[in-house]
C-alpha positions in Angstrom: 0.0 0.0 0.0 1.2 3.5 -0.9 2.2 6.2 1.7 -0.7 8.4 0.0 -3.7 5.6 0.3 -2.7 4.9 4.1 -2.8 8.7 4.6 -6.4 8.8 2.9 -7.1 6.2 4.9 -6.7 8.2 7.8 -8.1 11.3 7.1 -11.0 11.8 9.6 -11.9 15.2 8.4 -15.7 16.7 7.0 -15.7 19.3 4.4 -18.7 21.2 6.4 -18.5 23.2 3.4 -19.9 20.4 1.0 -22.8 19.3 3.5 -25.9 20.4 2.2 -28.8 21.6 4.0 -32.1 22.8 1.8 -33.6 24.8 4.7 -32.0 27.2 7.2 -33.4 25.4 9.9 -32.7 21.8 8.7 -30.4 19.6 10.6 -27.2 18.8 8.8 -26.5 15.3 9.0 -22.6 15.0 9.4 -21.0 11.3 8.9 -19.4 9.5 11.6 -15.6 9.0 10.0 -14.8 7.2 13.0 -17.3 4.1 13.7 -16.6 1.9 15.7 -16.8 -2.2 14.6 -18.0 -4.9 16.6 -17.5 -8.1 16.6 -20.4 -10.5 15.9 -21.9 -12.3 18.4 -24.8 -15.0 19.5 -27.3 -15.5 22.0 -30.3 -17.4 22.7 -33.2 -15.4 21.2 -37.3 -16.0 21.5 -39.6 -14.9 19.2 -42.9 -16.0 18.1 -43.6 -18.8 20.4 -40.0 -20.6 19.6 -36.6 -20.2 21.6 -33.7 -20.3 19.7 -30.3 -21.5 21.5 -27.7 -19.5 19.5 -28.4 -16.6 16.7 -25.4 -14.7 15.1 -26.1 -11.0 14.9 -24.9 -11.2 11.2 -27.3 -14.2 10.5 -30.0 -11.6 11.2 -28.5 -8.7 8.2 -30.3 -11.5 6.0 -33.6 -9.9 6.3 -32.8 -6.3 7.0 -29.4 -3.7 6.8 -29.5 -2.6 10.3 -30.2 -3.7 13.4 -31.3 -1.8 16.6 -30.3 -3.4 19.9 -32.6 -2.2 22.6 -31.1 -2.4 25.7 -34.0 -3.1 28.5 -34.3 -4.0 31.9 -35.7 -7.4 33.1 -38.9 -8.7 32.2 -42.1 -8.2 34.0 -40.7 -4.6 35.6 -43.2 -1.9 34.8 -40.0 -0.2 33.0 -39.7 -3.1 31.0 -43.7 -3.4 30.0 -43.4 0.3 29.0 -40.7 -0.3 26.8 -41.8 -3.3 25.3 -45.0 -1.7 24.2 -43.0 1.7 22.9 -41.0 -0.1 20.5 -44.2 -2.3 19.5 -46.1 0.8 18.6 -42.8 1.7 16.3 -42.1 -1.7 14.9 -43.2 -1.0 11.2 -41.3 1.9 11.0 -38.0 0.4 11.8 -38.9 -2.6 9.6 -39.7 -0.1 6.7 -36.4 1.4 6.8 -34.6 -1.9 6.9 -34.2 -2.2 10.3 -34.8 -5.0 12.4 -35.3 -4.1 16.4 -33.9 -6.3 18.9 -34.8 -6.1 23.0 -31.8 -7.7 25.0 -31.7 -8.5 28.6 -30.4 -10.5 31.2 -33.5 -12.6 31.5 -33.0 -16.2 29.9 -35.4 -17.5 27.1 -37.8 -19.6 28.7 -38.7 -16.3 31.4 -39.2 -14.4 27.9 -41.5 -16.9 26.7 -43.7 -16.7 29.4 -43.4 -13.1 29.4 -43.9 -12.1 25.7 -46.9 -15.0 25.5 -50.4 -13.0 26.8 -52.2 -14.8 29.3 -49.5 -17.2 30.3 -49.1 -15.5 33.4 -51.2 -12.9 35.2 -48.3 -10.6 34.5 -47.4 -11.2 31.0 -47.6 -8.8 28.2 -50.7 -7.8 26.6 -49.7 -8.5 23.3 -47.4 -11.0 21.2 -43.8 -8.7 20.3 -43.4 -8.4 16.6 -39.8 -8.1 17.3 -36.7 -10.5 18.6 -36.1 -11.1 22.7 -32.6 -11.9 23.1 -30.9 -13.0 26.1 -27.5 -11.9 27.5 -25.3 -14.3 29.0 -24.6 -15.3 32.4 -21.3 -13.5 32.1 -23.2 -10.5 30.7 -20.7 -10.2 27.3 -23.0 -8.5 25.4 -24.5 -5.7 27.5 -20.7 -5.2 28.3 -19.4 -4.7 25.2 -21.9 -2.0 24.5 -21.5 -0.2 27.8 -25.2 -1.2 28.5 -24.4 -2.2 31.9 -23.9 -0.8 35.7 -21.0 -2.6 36.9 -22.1 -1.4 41.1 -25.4 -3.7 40.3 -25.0 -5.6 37.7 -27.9 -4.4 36.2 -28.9 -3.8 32.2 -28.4 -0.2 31.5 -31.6 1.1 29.2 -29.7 2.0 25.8 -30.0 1.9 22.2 -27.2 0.7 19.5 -28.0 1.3 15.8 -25.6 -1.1 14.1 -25.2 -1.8 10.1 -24.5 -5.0 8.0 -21.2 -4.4 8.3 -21.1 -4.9 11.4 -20.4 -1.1 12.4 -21.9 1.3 15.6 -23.9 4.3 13.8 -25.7 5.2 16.8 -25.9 4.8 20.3 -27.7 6.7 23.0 -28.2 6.0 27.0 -31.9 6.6 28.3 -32.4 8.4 31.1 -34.6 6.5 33.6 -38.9 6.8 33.7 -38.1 8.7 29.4 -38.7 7.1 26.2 -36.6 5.5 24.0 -35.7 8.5 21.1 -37.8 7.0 18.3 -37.0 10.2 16.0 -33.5 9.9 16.6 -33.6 6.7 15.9 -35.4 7.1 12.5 -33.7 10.2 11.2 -30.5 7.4 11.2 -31.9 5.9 8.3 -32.6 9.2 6.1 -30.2 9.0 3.2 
């Protein structure tokens, strides 16, 4: 490799001067030059009535070019009802832009099972997720690796990670406690 393709390479710069912005009052979006990669990983997931012992992330960029990695706290929590039934109500939008949402935490599959089926118990949910519950490990590698957890008590940290096909970060946002996931924010990630 030539010294001038490893220094293009490098180049982390934005010519702010070449963005383009068709209102005053528009929002500029500005690429991130320095995106992080992660490396793929599996987990036992539920959805639809069947547990699955081990899905690869990139298994999933067969059916859509993103995935969103919803961070929640355990099952049956009010926080976790709330949450469940938020990115329910926003499902088709994520799926229309070619992304696929995913709720992971610590809970193990069978506890999602009888906590996504309605009726099972007398404090399941109310409805049947459209999207993917996927469980973190005992050793909690996953919620780790995205700085989704609180190392004092171990528990799931509500976040949201935007990440492509190629397996790269393009978003990723902390949520404050008793607020909403940003569903705009989350949207306006897939405006070309």
């Amino acid at each position: 490799m030539e010294l001038d393709e490893i220094n293009k390479k490098r180049e982390r710069s934005v010519d702010f001067n070449n963005l383009e912005a068709t209102d005053s009052n528009e929002k500029v979006k500005v690429p991130n030059l320095n995106r992080s990669k992660i490396h793929d990983f599996e987990c036992p997931m539920y959805h639809n009535g069947i547990i699955y012992k081990s899905v690869h992330l990139s298994d999933l960029f067969q059916k859509a070019t993103h995935a969103i990695l919803f961070f929640c706290p355990l099952d049956f929590s009010p926080q976790s009802k709330q949450d469940l039934s938020h990115i329910e109500e926003h499902f088709l939008k994520f799926v229309q832009n070619g992304a696929l949402p995913i709720v992971i935490t610590h809970d193990q599959p069978r506890i999602h099972f009888y906590y996504a089926t309605p009726g099972r118990t007398t404090s399941s949910l109310s409805f049947v997720p459209s999207f993917m519950l996927a469980s973190d490990s005992v050793d909690k590698l996953i919620s780790t690796s995205f700085k989704s957890i609180n190392f004092d008590t171990l528990e799931m940290i509500r976040s949201v990670v935007i990440i492509d096909k190629n397996l790269q970060i393009l978003y990723s946002h902390q949520v404050p406690p008793h607020r909403y996931f940003p569903i705009q924010a989350i949207l306006n990630c897939f405006i070309p």
